[in-house]
Biopython code that builds the backbone (N, CA, C, O; Angstrom):
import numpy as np
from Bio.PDB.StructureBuilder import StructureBuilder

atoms = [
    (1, "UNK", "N", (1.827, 3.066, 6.184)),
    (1, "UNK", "CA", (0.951, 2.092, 5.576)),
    (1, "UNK", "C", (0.002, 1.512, 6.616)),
    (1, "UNK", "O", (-1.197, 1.404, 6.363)),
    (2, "UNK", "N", (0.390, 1.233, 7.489)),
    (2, "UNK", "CA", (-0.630, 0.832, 8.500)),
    (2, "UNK", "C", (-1.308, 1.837, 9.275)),
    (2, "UNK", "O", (-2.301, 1.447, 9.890)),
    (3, "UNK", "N", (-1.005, 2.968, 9.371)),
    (3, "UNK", "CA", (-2.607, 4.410, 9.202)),
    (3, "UNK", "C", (-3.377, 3.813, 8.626)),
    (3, "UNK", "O", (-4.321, 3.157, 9.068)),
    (4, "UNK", "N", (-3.062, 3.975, 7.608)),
    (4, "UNK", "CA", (-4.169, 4.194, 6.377)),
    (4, "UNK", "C", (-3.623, 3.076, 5.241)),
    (4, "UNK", "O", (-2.735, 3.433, 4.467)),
    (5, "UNK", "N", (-4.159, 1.756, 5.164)),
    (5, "UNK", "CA", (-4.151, 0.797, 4.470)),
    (5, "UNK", "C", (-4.861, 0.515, 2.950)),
    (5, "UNK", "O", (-4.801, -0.391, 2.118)),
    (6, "UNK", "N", (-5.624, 1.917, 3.082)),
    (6, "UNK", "CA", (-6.458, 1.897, 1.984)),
    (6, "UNK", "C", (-5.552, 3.169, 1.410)),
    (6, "UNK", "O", (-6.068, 3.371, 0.311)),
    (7, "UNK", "N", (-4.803, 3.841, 1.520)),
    (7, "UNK", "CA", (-4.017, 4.671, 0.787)),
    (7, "UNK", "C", (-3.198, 4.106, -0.140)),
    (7, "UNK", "O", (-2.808, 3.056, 0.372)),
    (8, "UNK", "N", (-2.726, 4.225, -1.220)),
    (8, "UNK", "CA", (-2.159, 3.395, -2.337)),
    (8, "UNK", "C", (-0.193, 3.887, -2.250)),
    (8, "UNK", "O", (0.864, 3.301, -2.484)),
    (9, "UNK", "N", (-0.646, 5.407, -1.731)),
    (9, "UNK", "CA", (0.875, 6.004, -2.048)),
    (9, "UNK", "C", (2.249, 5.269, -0.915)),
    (9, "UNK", "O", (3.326, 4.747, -1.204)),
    (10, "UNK", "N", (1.704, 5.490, 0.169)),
    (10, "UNK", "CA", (2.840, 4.934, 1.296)),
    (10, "UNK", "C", (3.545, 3.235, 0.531)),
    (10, "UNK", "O", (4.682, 2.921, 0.883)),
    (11, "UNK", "N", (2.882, 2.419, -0.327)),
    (11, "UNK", "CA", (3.306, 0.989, -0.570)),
    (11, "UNK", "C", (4.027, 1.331, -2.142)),
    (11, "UNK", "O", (5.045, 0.826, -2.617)),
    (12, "UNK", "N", (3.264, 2.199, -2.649)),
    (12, "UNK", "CA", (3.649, 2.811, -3.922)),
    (12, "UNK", "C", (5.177, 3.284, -3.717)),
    (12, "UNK", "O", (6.070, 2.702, -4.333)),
    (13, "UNK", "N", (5.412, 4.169, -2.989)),
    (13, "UNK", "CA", (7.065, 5.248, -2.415)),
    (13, "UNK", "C", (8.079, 4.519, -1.740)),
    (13, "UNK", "O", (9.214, 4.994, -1.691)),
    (14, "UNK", "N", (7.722, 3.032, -1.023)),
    (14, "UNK", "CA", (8.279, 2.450, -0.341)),
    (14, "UNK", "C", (8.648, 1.428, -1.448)),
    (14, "UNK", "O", (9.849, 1.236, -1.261)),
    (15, "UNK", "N", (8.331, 0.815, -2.300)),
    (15, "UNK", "CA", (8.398, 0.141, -3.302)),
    (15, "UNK", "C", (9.874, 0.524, -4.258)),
    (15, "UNK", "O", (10.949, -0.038, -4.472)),
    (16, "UNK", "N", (9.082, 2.067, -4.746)),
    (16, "UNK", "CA", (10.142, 2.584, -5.389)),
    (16, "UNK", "C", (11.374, 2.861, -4.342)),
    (16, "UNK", "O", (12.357, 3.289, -4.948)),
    (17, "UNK", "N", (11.577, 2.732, -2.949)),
    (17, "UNK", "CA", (12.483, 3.116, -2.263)),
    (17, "UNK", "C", (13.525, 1.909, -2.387)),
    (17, "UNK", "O", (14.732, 2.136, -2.473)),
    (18, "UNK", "N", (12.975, 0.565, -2.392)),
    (18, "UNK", "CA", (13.399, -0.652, -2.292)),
    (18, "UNK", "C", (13.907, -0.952, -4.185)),
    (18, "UNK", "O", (14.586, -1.927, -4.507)),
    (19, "UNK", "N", (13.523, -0.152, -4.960)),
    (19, "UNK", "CA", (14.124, -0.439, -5.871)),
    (19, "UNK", "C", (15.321, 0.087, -6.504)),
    (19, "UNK", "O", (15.939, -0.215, -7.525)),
    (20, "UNK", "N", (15.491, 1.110, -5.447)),
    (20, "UNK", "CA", (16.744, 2.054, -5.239)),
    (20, "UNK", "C", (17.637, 1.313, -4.712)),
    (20, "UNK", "O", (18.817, 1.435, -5.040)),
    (21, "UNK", "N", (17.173, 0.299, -3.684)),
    (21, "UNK", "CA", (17.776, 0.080, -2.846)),
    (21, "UNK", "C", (19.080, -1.445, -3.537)),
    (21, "UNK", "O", (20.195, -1.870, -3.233)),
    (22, "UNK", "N", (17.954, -1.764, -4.609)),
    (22, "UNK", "CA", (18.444, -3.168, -5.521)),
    (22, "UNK", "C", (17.592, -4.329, -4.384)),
    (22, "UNK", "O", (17.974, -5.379, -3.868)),
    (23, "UNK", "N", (16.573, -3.730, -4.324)),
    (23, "UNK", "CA", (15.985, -4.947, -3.331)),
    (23, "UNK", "C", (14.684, -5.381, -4.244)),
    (23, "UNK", "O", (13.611, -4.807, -4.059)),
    (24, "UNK", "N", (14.788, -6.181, -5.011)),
    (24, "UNK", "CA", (13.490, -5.709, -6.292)),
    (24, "UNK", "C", (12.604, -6.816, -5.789)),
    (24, "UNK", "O", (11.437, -6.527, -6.051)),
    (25, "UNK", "N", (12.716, -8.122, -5.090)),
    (25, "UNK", "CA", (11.864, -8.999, -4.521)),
    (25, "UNK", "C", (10.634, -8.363, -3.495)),
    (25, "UNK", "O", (9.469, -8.675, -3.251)),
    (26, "UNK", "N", (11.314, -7.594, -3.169)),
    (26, "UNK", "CA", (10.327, -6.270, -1.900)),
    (26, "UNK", "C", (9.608, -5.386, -2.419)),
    (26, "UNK", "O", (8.559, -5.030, -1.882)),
    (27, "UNK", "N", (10.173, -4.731, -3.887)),
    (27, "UNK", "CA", (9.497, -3.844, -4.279)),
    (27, "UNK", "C", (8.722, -4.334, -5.091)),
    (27, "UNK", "O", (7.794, -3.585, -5.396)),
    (28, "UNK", "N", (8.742, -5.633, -5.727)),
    (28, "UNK", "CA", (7.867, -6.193, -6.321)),
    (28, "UNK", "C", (6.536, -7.111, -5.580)),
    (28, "UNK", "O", (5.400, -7.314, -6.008)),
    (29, "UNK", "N", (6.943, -7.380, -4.803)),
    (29, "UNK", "CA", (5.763, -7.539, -3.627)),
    (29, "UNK", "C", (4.938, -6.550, -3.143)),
    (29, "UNK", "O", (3.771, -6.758, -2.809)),
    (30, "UNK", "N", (5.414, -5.634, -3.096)),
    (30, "UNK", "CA", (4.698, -4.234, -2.935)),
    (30, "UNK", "C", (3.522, -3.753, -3.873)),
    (30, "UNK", "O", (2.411, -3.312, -3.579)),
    (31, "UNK", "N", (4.377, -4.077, -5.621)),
    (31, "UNK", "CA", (3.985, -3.362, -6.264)),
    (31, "UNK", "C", (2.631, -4.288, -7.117)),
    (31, "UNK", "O", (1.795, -3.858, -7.912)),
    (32, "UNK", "N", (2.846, -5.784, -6.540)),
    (32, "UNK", "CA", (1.862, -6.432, -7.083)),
    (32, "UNK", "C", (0.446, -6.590, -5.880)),
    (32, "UNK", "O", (-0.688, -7.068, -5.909)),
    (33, "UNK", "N", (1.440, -5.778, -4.744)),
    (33, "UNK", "CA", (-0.206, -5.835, -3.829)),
    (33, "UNK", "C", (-0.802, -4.668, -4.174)),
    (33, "UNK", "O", (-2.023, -4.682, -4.018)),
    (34, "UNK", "N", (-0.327, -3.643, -4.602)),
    (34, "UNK", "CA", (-0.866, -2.378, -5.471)),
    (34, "UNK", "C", (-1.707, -3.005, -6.571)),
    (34, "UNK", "O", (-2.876, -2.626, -6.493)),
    (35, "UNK", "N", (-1.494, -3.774, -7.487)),
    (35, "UNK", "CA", (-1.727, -4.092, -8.627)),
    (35, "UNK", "C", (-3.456, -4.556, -8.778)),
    (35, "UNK", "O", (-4.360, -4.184, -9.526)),
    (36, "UNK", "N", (-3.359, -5.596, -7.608)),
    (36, "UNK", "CA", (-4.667, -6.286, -7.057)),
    (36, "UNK", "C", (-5.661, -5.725, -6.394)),
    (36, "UNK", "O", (-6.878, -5.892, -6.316)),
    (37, "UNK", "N", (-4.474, -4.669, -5.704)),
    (37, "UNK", "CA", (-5.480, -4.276, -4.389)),
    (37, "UNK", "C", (-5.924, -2.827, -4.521)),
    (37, "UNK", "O", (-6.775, -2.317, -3.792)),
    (38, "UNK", "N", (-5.358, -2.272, -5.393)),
    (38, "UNK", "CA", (-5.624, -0.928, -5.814)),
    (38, "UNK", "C", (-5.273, -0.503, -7.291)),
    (38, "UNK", "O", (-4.503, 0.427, -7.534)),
    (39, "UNK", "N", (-5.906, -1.267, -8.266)),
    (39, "UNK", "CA", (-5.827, -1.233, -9.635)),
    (39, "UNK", "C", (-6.071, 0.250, -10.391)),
    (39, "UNK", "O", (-5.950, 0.685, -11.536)),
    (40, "UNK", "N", (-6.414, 0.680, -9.306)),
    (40, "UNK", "CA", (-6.622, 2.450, -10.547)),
    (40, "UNK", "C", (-5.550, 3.292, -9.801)),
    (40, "UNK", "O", (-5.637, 4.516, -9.710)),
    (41, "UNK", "N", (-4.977, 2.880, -9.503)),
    (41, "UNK", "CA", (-3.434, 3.474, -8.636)),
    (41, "UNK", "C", (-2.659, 3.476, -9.810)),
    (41, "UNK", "O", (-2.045, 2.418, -9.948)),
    (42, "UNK", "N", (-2.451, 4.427, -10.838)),
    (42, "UNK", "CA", (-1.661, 4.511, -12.312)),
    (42, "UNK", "C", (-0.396, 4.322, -11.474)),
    (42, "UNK", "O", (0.201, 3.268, -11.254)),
    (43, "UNK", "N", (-0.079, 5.688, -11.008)),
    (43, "UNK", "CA", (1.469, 5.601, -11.005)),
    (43, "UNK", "C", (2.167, 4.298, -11.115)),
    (43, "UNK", "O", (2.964, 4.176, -12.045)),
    (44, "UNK", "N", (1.973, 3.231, -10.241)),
    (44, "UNK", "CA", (1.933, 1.968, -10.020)),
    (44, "UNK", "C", (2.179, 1.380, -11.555)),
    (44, "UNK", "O", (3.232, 0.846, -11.905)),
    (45, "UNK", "N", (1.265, 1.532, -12.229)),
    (45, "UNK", "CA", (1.816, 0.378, -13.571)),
    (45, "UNK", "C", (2.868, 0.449, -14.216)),
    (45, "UNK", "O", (3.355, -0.612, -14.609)),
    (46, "UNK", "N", (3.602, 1.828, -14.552)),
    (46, "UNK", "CA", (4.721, 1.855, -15.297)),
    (46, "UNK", "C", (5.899, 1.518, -14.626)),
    (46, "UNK", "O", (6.674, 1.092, -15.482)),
    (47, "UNK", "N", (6.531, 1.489, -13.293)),
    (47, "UNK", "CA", (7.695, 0.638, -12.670)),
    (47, "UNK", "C", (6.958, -0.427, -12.004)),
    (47, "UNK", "O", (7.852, -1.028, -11.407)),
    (48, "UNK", "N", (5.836, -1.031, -11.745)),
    (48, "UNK", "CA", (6.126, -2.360, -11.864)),
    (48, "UNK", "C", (5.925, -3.189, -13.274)),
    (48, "UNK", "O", (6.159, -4.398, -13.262)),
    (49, "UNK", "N", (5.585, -2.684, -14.228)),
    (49, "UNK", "CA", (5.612, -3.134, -15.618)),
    (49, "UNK", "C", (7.947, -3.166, -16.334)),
    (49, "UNK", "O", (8.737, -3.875, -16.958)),
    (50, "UNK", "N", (7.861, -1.721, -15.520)),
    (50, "UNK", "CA", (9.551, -2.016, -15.623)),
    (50, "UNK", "C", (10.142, -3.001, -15.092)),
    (50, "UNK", "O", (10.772, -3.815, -15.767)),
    (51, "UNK", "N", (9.999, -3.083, -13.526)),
    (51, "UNK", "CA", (10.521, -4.145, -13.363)),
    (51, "UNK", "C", (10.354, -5.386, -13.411)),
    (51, "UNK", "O", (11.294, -6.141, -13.167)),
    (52, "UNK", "N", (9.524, -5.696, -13.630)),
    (52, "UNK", "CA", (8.799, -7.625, -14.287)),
    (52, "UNK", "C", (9.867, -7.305, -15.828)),
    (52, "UNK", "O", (10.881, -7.979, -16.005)),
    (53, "UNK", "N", (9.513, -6.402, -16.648)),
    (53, "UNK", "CA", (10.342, -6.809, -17.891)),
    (53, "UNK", "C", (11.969, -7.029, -17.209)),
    (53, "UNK", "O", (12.736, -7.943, -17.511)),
    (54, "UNK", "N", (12.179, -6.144, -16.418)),
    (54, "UNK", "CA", (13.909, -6.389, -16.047)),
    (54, "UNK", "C", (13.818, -7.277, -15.059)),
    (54, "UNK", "O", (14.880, -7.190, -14.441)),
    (55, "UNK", "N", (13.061, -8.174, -14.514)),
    (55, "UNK", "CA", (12.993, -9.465, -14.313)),
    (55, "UNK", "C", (12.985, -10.170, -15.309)),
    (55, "UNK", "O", (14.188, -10.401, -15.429)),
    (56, "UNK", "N", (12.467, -10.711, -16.161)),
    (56, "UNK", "CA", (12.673, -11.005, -17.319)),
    (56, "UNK", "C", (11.095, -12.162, -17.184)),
    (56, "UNK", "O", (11.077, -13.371, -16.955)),
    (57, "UNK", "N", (10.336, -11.547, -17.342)),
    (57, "UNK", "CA", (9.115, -11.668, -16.918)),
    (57, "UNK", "C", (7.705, -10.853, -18.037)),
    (57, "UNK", "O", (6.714, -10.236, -17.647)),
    (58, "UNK", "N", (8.082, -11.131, -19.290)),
    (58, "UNK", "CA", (7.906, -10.093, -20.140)),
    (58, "UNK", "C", (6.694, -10.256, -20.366)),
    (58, "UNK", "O", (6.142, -9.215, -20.721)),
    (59, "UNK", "N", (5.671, -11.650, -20.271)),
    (59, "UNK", "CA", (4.343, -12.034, -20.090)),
    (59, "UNK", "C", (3.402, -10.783, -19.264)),
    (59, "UNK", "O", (2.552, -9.942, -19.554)),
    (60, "UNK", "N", (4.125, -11.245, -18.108)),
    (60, "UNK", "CA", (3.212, -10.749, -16.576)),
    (60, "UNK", "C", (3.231, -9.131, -17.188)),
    (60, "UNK", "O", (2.193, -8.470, -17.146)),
    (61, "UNK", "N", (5.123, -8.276, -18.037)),
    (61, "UNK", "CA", (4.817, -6.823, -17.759)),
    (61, "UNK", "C", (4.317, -6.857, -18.654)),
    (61, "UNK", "O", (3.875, -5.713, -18.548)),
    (62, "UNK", "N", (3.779, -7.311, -19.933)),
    (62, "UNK", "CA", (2.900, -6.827, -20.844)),
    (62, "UNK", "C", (1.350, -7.003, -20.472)),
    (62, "UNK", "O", (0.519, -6.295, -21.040)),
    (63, "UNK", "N", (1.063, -7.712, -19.756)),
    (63, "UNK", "CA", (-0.313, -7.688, -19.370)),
    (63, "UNK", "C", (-0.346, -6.255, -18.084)),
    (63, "UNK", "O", (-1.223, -5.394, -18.163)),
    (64, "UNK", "N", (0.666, -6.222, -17.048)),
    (64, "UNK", "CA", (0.310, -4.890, -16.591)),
    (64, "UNK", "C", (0.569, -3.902, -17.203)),
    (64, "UNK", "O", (0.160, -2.899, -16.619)),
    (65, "UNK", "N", (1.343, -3.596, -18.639)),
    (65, "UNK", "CA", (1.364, -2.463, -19.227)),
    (65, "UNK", "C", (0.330, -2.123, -19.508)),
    (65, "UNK", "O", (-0.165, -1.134, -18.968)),
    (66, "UNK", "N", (-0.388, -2.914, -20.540)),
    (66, "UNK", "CA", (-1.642, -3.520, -21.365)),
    (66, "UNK", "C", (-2.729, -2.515, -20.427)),
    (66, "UNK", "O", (-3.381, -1.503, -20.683)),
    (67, "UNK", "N", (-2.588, -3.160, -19.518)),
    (67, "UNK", "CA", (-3.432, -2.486, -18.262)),
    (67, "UNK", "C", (-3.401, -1.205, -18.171)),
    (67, "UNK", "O", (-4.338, -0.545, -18.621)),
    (68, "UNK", "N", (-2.287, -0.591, -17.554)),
    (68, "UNK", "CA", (-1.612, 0.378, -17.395)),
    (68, "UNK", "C", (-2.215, 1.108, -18.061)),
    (68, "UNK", "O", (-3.074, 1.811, -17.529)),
    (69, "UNK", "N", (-1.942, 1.199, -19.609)),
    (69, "UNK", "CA", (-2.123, 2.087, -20.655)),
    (69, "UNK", "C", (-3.720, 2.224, -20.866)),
    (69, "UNK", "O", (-4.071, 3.385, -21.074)),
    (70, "UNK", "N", (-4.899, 1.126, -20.851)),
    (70, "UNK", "CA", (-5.914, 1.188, -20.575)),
    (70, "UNK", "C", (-6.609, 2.480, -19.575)),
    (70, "UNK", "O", (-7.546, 3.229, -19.851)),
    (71, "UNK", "N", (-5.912, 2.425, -18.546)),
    (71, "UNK", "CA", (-6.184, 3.024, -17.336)),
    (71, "UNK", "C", (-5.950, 4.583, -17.553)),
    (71, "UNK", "O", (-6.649, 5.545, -17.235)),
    (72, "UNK", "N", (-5.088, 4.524, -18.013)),
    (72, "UNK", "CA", (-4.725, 5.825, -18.472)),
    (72, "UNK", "C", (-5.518, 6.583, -19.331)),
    (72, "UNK", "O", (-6.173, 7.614, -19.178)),
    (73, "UNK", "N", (-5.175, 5.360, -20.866)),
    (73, "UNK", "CA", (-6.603, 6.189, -21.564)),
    (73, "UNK", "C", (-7.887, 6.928, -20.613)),
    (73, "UNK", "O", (-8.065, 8.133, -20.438)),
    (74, "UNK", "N", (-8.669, 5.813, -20.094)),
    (74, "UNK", "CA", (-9.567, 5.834, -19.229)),
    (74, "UNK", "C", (-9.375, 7.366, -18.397)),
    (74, "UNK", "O", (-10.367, 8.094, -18.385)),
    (75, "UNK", "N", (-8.350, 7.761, -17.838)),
    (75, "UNK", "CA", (-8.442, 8.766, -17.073)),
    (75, "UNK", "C", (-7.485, 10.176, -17.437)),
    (75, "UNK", "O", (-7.003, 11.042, -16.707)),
    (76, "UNK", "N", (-7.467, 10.022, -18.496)),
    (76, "UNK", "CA", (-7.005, 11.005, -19.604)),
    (76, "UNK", "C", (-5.364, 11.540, -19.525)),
    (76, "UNK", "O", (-5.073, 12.655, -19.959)),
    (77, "UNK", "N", (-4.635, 10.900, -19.102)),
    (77, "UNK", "CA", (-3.202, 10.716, -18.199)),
    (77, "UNK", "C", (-2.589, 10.406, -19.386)),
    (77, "UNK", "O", (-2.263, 9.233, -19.566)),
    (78, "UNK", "N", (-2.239, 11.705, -20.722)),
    (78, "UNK", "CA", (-1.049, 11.184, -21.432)),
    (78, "UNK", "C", (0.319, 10.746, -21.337)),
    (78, "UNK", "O", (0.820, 9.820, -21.974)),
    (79, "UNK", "N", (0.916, 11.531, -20.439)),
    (79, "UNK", "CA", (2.214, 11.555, -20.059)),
    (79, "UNK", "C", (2.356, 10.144, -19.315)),
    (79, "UNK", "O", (3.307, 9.398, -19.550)),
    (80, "UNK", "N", (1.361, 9.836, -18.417)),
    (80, "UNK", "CA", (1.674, 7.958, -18.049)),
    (80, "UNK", "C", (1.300, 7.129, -19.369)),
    (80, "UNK", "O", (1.780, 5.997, -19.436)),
    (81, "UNK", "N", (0.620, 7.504, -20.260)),
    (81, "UNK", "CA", (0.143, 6.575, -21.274)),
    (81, "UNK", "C", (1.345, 6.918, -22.228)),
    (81, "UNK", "O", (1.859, 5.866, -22.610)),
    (82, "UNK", "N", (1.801, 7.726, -22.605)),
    (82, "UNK", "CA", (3.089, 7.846, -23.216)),
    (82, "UNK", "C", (4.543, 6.682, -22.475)),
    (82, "UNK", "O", (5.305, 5.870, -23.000)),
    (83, "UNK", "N", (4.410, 7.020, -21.508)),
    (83, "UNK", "CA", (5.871, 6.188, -20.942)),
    (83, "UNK", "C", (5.616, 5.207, -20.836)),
    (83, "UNK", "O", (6.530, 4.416, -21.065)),
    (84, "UNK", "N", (4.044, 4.527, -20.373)),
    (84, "UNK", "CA", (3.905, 3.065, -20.971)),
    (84, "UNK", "C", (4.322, 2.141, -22.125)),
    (84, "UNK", "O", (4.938, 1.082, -22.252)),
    (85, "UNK", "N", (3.615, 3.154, -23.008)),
    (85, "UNK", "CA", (3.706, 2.847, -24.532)),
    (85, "UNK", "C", (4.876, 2.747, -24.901)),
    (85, "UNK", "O", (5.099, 1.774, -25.622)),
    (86, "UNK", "N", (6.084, 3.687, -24.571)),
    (86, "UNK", "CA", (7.457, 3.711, -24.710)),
    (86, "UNK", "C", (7.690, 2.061, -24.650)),
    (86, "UNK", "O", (8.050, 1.207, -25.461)),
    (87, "UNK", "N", (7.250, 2.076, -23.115)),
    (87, "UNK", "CA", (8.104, 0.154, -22.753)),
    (87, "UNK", "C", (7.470, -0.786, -23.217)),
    (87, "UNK", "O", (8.133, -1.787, -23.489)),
    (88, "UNK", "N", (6.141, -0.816, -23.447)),
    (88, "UNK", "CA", (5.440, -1.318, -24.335)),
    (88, "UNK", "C", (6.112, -1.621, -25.952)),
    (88, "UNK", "O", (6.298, -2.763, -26.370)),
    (89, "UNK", "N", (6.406, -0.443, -26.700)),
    (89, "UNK", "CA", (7.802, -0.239, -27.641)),
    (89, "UNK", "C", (8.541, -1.036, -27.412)),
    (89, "UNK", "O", (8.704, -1.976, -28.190)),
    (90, "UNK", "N", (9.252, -0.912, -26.224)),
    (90, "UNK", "CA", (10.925, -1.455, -26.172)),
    (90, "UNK", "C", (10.902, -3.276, -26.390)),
    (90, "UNK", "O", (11.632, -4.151, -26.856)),
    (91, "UNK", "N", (9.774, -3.169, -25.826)),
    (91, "UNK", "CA", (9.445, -4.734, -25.454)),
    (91, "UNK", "C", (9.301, -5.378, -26.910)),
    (91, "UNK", "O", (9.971, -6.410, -26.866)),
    (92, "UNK", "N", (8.824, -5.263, -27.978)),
    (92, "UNK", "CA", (8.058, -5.495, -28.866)),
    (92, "UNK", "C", (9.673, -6.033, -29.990)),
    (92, "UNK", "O", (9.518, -6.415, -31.150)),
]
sb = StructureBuilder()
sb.init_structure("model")
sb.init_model(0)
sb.init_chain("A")
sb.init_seg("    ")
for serial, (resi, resn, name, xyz) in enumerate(atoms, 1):
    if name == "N":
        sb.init_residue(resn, " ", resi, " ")
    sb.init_atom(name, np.array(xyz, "f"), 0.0, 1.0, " ", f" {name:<3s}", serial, name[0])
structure = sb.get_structure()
């Protein structure tokens, strides 16, 4: 990450590493500096949209799903716009 700060993936992989880890305060810090700082970074919306809902935070993940799924449309990415929509579903 500190190479290349403008790369989205190294904060993206480390995120998901920390959520393996049960460290979700880290990976959610991660995943909301993704969010801000590199908003067309898809992969990014569907586990941090997971984990805000399993925070119990269901506001914040429906506005990054919301997003999410936008983005997707936008860049023709069914298979992320599908698994959005799923949690998007679950939520509802």
């Amino acid at each position: 990450m500190e190479e290349d700060p403008r790369d989205p993936f190294p904060p993206y992989a480390l995120a998901l590493e920390y959520m393996k880890l049960m460290q979700m305060q880290r990976a959610k810090e991660l995943f909301e500096k993704l969010y801000y700082h590199h908003p067309e970074y898809l992969p990014a919306y569907y586990h941090y949209g997971k984990l805000l809902i399993d925070s119990s935070d269901p506001a914040l993940a429906s506005e990054v799903l919301e997003k999410g799924a936008t983005l997707a449309v936008k860049t023709h990415d069914t298979h992320t716009l599908n698994e959005i929509r799923s949690l998007l579903d679950e939520m509802a």
